[in-house]
C-alpha positions as CSV (number, residue, x, y, z in Angstrom):
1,X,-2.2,-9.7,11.7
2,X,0.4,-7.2,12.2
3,X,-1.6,-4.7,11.1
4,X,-3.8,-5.5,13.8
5,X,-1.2,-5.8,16.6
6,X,0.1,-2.3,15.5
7,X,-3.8,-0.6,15.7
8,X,-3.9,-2.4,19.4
9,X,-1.1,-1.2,20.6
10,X,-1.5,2.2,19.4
11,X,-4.8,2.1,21.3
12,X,-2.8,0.4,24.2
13,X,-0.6,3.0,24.7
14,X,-2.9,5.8,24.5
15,X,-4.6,4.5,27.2
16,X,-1.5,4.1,29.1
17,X,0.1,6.8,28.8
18,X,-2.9,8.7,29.8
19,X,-2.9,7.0,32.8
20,X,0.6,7.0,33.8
21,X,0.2,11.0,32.9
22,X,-2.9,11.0,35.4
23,X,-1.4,8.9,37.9
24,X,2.2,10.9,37.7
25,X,0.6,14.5,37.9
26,X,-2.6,14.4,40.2
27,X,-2.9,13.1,43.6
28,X,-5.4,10.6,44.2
29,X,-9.2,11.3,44.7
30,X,-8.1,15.2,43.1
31,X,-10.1,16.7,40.6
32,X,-9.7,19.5,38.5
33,X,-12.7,20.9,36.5
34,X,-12.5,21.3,32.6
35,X,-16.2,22.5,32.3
36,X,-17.2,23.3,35.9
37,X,-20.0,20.9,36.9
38,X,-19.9,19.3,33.5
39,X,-16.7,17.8,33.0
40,X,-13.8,17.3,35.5
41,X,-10.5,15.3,35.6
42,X,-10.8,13.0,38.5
43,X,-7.9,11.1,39.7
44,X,-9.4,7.4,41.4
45,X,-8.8,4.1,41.5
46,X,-11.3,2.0,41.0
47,X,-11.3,-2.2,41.9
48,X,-14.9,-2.6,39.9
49,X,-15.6,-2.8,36.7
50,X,-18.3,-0.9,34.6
51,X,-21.1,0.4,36.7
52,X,-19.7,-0.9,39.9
53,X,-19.5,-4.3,39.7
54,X,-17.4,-6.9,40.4
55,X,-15.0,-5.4,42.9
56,X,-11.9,-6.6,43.7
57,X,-12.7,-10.1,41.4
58,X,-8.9,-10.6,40.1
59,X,-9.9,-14.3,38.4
60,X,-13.3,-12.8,37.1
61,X,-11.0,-10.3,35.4
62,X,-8.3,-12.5,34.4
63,X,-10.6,-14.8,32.5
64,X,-12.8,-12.4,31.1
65,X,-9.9,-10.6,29.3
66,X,-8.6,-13.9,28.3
67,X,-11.9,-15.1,26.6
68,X,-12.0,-11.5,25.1
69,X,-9.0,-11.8,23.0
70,X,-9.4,-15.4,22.5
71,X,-12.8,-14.6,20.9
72,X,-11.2,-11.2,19.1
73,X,-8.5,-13.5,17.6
74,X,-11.1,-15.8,16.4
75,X,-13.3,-13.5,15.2
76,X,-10.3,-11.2,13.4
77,X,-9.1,-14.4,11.7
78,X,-12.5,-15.9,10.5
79,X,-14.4,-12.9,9.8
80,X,-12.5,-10.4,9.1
81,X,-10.7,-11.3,5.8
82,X,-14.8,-11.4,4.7
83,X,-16.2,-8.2,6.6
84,X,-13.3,-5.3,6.9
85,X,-15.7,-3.3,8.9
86,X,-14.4,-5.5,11.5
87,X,-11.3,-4.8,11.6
88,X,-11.8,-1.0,14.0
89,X,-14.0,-2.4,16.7
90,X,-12.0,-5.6,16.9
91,X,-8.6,-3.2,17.8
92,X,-10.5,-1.1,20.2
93,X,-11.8,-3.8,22.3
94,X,-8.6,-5.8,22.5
95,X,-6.1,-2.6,22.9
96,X,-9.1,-1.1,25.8
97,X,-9.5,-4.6,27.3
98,X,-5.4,-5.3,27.5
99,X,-4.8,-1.8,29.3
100,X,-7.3,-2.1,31.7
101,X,-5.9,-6.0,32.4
102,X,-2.5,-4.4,32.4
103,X,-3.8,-2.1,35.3
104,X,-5.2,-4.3,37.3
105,X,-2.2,-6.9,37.3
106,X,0.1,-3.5,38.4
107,X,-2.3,-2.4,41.0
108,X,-3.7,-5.8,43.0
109,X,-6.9,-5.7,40.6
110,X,-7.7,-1.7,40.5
111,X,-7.2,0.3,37.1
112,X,-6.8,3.9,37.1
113,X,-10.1,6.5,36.1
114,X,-10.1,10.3,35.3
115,X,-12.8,11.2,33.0
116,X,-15.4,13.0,35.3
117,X,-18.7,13.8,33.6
118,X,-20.2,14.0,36.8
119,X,-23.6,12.2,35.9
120,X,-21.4,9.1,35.1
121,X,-19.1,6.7,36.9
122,X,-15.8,8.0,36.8
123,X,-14.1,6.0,33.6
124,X,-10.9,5.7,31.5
125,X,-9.9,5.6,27.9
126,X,-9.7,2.2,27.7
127,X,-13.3,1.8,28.9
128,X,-14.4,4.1,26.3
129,X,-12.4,2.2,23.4
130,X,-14.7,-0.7,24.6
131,X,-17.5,0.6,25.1
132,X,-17.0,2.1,21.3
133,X,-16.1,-1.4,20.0
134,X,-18.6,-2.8,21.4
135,X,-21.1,-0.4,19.9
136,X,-19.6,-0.4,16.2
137,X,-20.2,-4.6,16.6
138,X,-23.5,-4.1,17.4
139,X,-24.1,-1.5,15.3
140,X,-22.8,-3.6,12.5
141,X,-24.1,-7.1,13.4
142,X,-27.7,-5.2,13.8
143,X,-27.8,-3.4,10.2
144,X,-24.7,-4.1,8.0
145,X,-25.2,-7.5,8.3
146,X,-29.1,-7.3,6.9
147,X,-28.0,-5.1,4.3
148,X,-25.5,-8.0,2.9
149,X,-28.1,-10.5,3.5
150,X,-30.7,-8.9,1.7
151,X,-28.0,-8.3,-0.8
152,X,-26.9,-11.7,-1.6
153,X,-30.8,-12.8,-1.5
154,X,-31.2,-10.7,-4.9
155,X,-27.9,-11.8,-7.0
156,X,-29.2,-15.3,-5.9
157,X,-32.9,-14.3,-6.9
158,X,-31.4,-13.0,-10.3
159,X,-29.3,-16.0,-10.9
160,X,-32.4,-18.2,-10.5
161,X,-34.3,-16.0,-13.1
């Protein structure tokens, strides 16, 4: 478990101190292009969560992180001893979901965004250590899990024969 708490809080301060970088050097609503038209920094901050939803809902927020890590811990302790693969989506989720919590109990229920692709709502690294998390799990649940099922179908076949 420390392991764990060490891997989340690297991702926690990452995100962080990004922010706190952001928030310290740019004025809000600025935004300074990386790749003109393609890529900017953009300096906002934002009271919804992903794709505009949800704005302003503190309690929505409060008890959706809380369920998160309640169903992280449960997951990292039942499954994780048997499935490592685990172990890297689980510490994204919880260190993205804790900074972005962490953000809206500093700023009345807003978090802080910057990464600008322009085609995209404006988003933050903790959003993308989510997002990511999210997509390894699914990823995994989809195909690795089928390939172990399929797995212990044979030594079970081959113990029968």
């Amino acid at each position: 478990m420390r392991r764990f708490i060490g891997w989340t809080t690297l991702v926690l301060l990452f995100d962080q101190i990004s922010k706190f970088f952001i928030q310290q050097k740019m004025k809000l609503n600025e935004s300074l292009p990386i790749i003109k038209g393609v890529f900017h920094i953009t300096y906002i901050e934002n009271p919804r969560t992903a794709f505009g939803l949800f704005k302003y809902q503190i309690i929505f927020f409060i008890i959706a992180v809380l369920v998160s890590i309640f169903l992280v811990i449960f997951i990292y302790k039942k499954i994780v001893p048997k499935d490592s693969y685990l172990f890297i989506p689980l510490v994204l989720i919880s260190g993205g979901a804790i900074g972005n919590f962490i953000d809206r109990l500093r700023m009345g229920g807003m978090v802080i965004d910057f990464l600008d692709f322009r085609i995209w709502p404006i988003f933050n690294f903790a959003d993308t250590a989510i997002v990511c998390g999210m997509l390894i799990l699914l990823i995994h649940f989809l195909f690795h899990s089928k390939e172990e099922d399929k797995e212990e179908d044979k030594e079970e076949d081959k113990e029968l024969v």
